[in-house]
One Martini backbone bead per residue (centre of mass of N, CA, C, O) as a GRO file, in nm:
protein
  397
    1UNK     BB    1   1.346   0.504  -0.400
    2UNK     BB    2   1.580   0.417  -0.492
    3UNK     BB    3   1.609   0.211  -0.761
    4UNK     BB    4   1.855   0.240  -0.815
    5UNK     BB    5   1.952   0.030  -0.615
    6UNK     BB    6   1.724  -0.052  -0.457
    7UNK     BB    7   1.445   0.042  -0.311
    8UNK     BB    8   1.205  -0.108  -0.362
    9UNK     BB    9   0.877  -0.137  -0.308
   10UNK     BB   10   0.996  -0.060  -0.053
   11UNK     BB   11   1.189   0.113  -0.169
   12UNK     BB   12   1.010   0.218  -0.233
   13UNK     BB   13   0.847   0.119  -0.001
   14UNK     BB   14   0.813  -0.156   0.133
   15UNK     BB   15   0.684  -0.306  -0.129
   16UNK     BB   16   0.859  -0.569  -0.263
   17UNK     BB   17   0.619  -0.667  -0.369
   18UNK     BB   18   0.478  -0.813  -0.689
   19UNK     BB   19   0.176  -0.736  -0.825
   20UNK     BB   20  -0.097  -0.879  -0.974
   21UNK     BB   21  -0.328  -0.929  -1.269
   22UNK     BB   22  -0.601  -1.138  -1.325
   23UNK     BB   23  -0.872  -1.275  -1.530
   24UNK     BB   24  -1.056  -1.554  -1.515
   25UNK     BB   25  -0.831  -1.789  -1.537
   26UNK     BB   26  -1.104  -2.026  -1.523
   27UNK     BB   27  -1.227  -1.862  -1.781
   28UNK     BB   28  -1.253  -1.789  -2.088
   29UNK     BB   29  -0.929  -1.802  -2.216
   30UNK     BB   30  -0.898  -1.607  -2.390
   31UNK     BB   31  -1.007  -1.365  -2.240
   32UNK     BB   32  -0.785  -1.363  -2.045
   33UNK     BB   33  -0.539  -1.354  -2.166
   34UNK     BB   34  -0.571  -1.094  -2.320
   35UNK     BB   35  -0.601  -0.933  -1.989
   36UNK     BB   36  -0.342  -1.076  -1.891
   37UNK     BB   37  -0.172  -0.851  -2.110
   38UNK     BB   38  -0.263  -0.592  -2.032
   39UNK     BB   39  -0.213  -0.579  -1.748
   40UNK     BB   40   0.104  -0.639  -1.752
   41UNK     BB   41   0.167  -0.385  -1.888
   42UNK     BB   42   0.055  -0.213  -1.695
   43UNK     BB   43   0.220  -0.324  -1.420
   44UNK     BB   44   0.483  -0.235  -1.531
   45UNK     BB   45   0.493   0.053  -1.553
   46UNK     BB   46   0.540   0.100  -1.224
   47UNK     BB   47   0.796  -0.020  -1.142
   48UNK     BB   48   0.899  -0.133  -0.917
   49UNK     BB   49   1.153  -0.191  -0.670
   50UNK     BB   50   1.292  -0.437  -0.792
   51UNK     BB   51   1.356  -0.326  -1.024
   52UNK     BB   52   1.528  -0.078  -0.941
   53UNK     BB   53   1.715  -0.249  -0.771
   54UNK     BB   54   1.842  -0.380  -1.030
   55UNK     BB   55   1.888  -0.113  -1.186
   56UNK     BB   56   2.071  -0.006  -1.011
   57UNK     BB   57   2.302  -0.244  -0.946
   58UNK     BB   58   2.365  -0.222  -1.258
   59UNK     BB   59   2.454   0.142  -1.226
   60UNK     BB   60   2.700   0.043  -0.989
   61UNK     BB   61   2.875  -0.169  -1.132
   62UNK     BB   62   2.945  -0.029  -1.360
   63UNK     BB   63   3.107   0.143  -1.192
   64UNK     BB   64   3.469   0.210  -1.093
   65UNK     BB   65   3.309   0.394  -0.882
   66UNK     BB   66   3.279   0.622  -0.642
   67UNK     BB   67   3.143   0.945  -0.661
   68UNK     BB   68   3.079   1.216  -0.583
   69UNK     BB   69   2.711   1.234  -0.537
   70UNK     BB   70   2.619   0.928  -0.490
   71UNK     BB   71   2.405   0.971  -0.247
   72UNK     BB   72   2.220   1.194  -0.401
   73UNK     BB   73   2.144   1.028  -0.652
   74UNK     BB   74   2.002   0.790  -0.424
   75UNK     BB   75   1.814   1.004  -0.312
   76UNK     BB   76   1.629   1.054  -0.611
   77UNK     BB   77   1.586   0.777  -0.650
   78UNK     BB   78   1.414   0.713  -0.386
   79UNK     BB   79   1.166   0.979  -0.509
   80UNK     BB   80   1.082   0.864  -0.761
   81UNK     BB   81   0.862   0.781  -0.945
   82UNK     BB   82   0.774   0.482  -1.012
   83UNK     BB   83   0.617   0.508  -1.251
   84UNK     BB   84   0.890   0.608  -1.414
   85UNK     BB   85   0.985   0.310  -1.442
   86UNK     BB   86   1.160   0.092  -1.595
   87UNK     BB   87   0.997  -0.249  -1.769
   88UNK     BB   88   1.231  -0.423  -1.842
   89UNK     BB   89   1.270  -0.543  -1.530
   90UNK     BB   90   1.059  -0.747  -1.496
   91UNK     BB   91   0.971  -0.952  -1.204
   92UNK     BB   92   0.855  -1.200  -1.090
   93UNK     BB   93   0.575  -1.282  -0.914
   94UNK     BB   94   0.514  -1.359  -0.566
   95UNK     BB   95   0.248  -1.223  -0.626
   96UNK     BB   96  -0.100  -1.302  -0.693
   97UNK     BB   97  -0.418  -1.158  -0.814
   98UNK     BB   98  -0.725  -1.258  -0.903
   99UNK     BB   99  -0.966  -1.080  -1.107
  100UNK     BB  100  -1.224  -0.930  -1.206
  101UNK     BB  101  -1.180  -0.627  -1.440
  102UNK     BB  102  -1.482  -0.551  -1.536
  103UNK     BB  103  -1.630  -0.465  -1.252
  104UNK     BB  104  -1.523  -0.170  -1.276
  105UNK     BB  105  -1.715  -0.063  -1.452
  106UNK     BB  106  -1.895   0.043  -1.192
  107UNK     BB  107  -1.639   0.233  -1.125
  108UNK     BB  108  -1.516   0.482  -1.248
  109UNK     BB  109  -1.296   0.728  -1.341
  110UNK     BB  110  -1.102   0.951  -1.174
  111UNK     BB  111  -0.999   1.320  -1.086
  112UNK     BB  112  -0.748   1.497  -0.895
  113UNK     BB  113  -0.655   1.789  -0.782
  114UNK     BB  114  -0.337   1.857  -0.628
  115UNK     BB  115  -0.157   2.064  -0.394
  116UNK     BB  116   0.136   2.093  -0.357
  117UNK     BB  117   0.295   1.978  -0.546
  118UNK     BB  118   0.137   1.891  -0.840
  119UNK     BB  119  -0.128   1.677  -0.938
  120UNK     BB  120  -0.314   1.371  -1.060
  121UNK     BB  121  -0.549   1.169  -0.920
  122UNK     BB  122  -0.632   0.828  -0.939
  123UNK     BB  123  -0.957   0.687  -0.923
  124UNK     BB  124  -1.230   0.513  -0.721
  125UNK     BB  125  -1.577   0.446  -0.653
  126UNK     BB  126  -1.736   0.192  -0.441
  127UNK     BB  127  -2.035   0.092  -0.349
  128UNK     BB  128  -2.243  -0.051  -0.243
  129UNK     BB  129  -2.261  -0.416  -0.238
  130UNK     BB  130  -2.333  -0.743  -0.379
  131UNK     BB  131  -2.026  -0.958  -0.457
  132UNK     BB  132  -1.991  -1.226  -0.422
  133UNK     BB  133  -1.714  -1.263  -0.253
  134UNK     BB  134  -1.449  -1.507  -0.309
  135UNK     BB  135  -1.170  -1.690  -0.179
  136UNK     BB  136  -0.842  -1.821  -0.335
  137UNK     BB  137  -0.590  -2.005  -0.195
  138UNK     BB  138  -0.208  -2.031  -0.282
  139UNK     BB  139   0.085  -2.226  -0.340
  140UNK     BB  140   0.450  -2.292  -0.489
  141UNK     BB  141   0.710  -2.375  -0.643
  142UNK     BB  142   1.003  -2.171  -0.755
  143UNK     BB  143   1.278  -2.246  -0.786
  144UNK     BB  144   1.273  -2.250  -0.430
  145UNK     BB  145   1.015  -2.062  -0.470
  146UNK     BB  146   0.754  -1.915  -0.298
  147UNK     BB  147   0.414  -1.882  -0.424
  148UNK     BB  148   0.135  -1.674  -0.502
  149UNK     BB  149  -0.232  -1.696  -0.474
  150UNK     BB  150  -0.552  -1.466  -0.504
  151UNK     BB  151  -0.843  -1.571  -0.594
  152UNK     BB  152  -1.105  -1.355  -0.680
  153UNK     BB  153  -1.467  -1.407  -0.672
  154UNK     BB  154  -1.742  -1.275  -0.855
  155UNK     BB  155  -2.052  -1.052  -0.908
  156UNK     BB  156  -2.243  -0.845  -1.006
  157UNK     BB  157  -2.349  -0.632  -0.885
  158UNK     BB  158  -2.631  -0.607  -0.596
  159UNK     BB  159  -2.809  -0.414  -0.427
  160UNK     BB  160  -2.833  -0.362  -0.075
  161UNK     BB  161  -2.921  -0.234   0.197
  162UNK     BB  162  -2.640  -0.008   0.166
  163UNK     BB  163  -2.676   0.156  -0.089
  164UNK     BB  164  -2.825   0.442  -0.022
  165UNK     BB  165  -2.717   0.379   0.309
  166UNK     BB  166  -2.394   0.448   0.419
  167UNK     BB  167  -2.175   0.384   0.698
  168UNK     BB  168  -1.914   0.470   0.497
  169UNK     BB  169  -1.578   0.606   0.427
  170UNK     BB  170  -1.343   0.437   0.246
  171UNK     BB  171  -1.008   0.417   0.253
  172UNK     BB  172  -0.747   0.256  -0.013
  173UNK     BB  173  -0.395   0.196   0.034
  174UNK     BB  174  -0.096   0.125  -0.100
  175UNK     BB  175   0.153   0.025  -0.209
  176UNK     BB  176   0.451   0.048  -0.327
  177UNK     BB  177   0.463   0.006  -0.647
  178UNK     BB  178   0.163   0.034  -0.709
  179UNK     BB  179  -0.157   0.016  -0.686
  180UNK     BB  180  -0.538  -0.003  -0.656
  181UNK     BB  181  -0.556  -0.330  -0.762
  182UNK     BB  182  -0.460  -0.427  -0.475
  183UNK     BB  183  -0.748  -0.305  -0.335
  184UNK     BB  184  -0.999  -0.444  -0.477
  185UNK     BB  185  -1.085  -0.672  -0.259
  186UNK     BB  186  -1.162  -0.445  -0.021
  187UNK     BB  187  -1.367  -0.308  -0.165
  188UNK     BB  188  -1.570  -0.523  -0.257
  189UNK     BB  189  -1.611  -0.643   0.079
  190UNK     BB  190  -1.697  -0.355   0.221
  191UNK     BB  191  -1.914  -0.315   0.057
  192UNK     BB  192  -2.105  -0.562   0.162
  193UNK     BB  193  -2.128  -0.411   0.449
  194UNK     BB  194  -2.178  -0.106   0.332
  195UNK     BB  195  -1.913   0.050   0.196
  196UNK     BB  196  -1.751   0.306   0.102
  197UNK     BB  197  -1.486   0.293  -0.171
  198UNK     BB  198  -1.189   0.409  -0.215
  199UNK     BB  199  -0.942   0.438  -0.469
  200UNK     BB  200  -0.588   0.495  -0.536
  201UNK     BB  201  -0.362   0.681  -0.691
  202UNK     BB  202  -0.104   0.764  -0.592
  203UNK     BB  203   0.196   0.961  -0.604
  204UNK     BB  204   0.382   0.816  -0.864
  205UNK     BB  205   0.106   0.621  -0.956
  206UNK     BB  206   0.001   0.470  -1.169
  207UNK     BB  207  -0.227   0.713  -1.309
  208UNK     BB  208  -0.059   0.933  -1.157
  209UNK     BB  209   0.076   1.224  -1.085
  210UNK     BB  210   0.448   1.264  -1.048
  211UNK     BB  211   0.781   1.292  -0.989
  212UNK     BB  212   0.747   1.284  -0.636
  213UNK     BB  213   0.790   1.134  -0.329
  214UNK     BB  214   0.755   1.178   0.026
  215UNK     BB  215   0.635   0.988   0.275
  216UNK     BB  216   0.413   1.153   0.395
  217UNK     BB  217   0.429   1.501   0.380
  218UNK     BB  218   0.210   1.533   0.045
  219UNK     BB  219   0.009   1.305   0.085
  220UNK     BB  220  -0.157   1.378   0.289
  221UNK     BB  221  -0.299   1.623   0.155
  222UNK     BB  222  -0.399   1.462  -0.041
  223UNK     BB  223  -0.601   1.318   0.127
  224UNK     BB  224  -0.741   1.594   0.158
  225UNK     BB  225  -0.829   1.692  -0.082
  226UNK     BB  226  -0.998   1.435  -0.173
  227UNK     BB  227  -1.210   1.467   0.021
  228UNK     BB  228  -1.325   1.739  -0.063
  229UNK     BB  229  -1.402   1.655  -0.358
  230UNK     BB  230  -1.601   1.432  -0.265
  231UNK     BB  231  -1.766   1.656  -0.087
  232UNK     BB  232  -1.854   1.818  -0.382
  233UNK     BB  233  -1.938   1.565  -0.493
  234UNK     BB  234  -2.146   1.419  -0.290
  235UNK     BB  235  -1.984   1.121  -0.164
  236UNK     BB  236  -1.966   1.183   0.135
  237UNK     BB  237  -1.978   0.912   0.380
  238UNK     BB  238  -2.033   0.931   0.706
  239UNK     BB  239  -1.773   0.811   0.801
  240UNK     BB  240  -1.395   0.772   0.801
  241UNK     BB  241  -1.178   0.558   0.657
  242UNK     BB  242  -0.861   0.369   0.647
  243UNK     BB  243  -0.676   0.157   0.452
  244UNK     BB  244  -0.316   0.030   0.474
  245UNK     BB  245  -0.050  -0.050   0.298
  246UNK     BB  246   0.279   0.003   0.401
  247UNK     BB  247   0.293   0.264   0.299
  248UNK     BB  248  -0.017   0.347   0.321
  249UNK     BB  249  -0.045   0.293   0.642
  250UNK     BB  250   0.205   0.560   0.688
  251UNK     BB  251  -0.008   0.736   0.546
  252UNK     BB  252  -0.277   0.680   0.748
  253UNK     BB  253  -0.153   0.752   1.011
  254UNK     BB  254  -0.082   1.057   0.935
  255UNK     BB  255  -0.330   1.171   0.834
  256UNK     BB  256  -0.467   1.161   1.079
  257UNK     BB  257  -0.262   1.364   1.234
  258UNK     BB  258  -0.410   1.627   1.043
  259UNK     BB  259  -0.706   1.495   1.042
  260UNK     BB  260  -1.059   1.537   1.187
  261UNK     BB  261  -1.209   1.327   0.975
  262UNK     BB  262  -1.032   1.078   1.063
  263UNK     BB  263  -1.084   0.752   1.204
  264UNK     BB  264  -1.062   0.529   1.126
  265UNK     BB  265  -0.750   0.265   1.141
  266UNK     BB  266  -0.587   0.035   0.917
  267UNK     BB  267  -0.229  -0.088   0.962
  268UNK     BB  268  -0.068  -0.246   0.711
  269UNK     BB  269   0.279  -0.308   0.757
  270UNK     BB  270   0.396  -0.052   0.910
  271UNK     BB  271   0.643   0.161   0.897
  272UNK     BB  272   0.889   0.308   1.103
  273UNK     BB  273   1.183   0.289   0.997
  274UNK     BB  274   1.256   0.372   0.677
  275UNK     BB  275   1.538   0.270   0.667
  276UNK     BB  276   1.498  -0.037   0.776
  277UNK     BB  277   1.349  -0.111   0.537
  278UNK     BB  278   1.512  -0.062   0.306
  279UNK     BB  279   1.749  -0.271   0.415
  280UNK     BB  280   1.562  -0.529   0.365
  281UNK     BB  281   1.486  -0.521   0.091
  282UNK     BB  282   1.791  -0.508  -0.012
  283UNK     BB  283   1.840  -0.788   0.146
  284UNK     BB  284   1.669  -0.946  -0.062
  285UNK     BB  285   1.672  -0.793  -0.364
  286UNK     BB  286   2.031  -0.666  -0.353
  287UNK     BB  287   2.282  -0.774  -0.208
  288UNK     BB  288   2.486  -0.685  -0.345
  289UNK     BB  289   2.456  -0.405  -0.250
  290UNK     BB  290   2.590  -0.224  -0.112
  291UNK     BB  291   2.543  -0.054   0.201
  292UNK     BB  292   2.693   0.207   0.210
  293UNK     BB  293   2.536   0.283  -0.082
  294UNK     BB  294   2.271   0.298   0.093
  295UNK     BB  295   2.326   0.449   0.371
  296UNK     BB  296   2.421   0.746   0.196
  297UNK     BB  297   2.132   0.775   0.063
  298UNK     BB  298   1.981   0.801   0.364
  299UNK     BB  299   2.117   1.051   0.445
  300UNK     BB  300   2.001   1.259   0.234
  301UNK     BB  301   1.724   1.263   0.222
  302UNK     BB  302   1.647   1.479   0.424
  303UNK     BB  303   1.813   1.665   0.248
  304UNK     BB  304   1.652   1.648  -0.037
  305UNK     BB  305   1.341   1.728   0.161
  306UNK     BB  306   1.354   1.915   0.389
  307UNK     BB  307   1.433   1.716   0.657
  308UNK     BB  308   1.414   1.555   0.943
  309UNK     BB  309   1.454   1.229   0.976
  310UNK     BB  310   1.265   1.139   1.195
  311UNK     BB  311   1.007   1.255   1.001
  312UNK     BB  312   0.979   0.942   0.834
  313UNK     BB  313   0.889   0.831   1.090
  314UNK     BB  314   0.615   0.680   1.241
  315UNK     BB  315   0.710   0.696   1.537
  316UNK     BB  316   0.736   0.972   1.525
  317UNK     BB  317   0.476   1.065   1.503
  318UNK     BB  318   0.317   0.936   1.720
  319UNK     BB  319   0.487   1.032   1.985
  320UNK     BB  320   0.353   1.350   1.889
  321UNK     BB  321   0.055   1.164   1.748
  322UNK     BB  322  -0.124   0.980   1.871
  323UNK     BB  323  -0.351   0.708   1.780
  324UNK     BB  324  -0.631   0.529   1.678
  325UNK     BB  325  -0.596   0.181   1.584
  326UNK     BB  326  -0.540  -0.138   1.356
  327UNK     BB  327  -0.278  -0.344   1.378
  328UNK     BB  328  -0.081  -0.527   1.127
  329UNK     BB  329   0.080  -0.838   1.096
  330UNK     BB  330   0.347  -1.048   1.009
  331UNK     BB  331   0.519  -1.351   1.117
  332UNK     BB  332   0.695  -1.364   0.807
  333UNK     BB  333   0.788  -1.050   0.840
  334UNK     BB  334   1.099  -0.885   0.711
  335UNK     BB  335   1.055  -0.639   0.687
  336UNK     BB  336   0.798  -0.603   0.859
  337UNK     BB  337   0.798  -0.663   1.161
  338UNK     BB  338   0.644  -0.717   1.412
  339UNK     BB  339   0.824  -0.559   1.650
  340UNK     BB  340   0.734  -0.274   1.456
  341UNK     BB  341   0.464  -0.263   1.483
  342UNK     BB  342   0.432  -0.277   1.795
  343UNK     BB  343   0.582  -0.011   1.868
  344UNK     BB  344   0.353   0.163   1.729
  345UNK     BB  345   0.113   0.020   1.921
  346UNK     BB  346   0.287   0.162   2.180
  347UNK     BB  347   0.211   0.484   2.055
  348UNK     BB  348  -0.116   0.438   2.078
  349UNK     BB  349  -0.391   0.500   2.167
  350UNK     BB  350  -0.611   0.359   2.347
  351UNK     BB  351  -0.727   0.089   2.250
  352UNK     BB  352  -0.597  -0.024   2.034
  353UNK     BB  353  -0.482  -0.271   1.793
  354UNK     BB  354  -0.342  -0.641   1.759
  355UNK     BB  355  -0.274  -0.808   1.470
  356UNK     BB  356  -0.142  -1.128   1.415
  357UNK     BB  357  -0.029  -1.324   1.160
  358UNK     BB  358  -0.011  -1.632   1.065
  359UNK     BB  359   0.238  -1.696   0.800
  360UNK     BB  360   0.288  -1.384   0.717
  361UNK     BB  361   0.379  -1.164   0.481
  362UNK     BB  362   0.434  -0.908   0.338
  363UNK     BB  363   0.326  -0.979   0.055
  364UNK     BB  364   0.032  -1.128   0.184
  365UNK     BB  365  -0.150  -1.036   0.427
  366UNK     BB  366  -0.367  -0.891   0.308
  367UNK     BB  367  -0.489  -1.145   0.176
  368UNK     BB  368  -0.575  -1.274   0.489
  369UNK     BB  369  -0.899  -1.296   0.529
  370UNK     BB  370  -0.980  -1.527   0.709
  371UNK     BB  371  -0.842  -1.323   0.946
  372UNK     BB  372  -0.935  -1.008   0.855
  373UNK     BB  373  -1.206  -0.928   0.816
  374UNK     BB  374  -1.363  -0.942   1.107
  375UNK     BB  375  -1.166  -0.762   1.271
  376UNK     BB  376  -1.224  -0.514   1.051
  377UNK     BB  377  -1.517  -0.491   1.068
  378UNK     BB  378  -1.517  -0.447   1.384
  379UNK     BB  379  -1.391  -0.173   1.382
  380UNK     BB  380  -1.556  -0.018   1.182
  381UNK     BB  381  -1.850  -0.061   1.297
  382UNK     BB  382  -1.747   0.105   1.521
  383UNK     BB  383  -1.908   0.395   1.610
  384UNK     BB  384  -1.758   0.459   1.867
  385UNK     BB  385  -1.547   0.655   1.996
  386UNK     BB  386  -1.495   0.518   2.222
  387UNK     BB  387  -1.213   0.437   2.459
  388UNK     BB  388  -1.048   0.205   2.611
  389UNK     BB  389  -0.807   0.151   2.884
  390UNK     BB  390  -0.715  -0.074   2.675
  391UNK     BB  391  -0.504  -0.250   2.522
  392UNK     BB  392  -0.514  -0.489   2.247
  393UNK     BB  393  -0.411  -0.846   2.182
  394UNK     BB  394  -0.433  -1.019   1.891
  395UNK     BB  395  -0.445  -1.351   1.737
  396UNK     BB  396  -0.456  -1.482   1.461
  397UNK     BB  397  -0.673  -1.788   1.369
   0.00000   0.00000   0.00000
């Protein structure tokens, strides 16, 4: 989405939330401090949708006037792969998760070539093992603003019941302007209860190639695609499931009603519709930014993209073919509200869970542990198909 003008990171995806990572925090100050320099390079790289936001309402501010073609050009900067933003404007992150980077040397990187368009996806496979992973969360004023931090503490993988014969193979989805590393605490958890687990840089994230990102219209083959990568190179331990967060999660949803392949299916925080996420960015991220010129580019955008509008919504989808899913809310996400998530496990079919984290915001729900650890390992262990006659609705408590 543009960011240039404003998209943010979810706005740009809805994701307007921007993670570090930094490693061993308190142990070891010059090796952290090292590595969470090079983290840091490596981060801004991203160039999250907030970047974007700031960098486009700077670069709208400036002009004197809106020219013909600037819906246009508002539609293509929104579509521009996050990893292409400059990241010359990177702002302070309202969330940081702390973890060892040196564990994924145990996950080595790997790559698949997928489309049309033609892409180059950077994964890496995490085995079942224990990792003995403790989670420490945090929050403080800076500002006048909340910050948070999750440091989750590891040891090196030890082989468990689960290391031979893993329970199944779990995907696991990142936000918009985001990467791998935020879903690496999930890879670590899942792994510990036997699931393979694959992390991946979506097209024209962190280290995958991609001039264009899609909303889930060529993201979703391209998960049909590395799936099949990972079935010819022996990796893949059925069922399948995935777990994906805000952009993640509407491109989760959506792989499953193309693939019956995919079974299980968490969606944290997903967009309902497209249109709604990126204003709700903008108006955190982006006020200045006249509204008529985020609307302008919002309306071009399906035909830059050569479809009908209603096709980038995750409710479209659903309404047409729905899927027994886990969706998950927070009580104080602003961008995608609790009502947003709602409306969708209302369009899927019955068996469906929904829970609310109390005082979880978009940026943060994902790493409320506490609260989601035991129910969605609870969905994923769920081995039988079948399911119940009526949808549950719950409450995290």
């Amino acid at each position: 989405m543009s960011r240039s003008f404003c998209t943010g990171q979810e706005f740009q995806m809805l994701n307007h939330r921007r993670r570090t990572a930094t490693v061993n925090p308190m142990n070891h100050e010059r090796e952290s401090r090292t590595i969470s320099q090079s983290l840091r390079r490596h981060f801004n790289n991203l160039a999250t949708g907030v970047h974007a936001c700031r960098w486009m309402t700077g670069l709208v501010l400036m002009l004197p006037a809106l020219v013909t073609g600037c819906d246009t050009f508002v539609a293509h900067r929104m579509i521009q792969a996050p990893n292409t933003y400059p990241s010359w404007l990177a702002p302070s992150a309202p969330v940081l998760i702390a973890f060892n980077e040196k564990l994924l040397t145990n996950s080595p990187a790997k790559f698949a070539d997928v489309g049309p368009p033609s892409a180059r996806l950077h994964y890496r496979v995490v085995e079942p093992a224990d990792y003995q992973l403790r989670m420490i969360p945090t929050n403080w004023l800076e500002r006048g603003e909340v910050r948070y931090q999750f440091t989750f503490r590891s040891e090196a993988p030890r082989t468990n019941a689960w290391s031979a014969a893993p329970r199944g193979t779990v995907f696991l989805l990142h936000g918009y302007g985001l990467a791998e590393f935020s879903m690496v605490p999930w890879a670590w958890r899942l792994a510990q209860d036997g699931w393979r687990c694959v992390l991946v840089d979506l097209r024209g994230h962190g280290k995958s190639t991609g001039k264009t990102i899609y909303f889930g219209l060529k993201e979703s083959r391209d998960m049909s695609q590395l799936l099949d990568t990972l079935t010819s190179h022996g990796q893949l331990a059925p069922p399948v499931a995935v777990i994906g967060e805000s952009y993640g999660a509407a491109l989760a949803l959506r792989w499953k009603t193309i693939d019956p392949r995919v079974g299980k299916v968490v969606a944290i925080a997903p967009y309902g519709v497209l249109s709604n996420a990126m204003l709700n960015i903008c108006h955190d991220y982006a006020s200045l930014l006249p509204r008529a010129v985020i609307r302008a580019g919002l309306e071009q955008l399906p035909v830059v993209l050569g479809v009908q509008a209603d096709e980038l919504d995750t409710t479209t989808v659903l309404a047409r073919h729905p899927v027994n899913a886990l969706f998950v809310s927070g009580s104080k996400d602003d961008i995608i509200p609790p009502a947003e998530v709602r409306r969708q496990f209302e369009e899927a079919l019955p068996g469906s869970e929904l829970i609310e984290v109390p005082e979880a915001t978009h940026e943060t729900v994902t790493y409320h542990f506490n609260e989601l650890v035991t129910p969605v390992l609870a969905w994923l262990n769920t081995m039988s198909q079948a399911a119940p006659d009526d949808q549950v609705i719950k409450r995290a408590r």
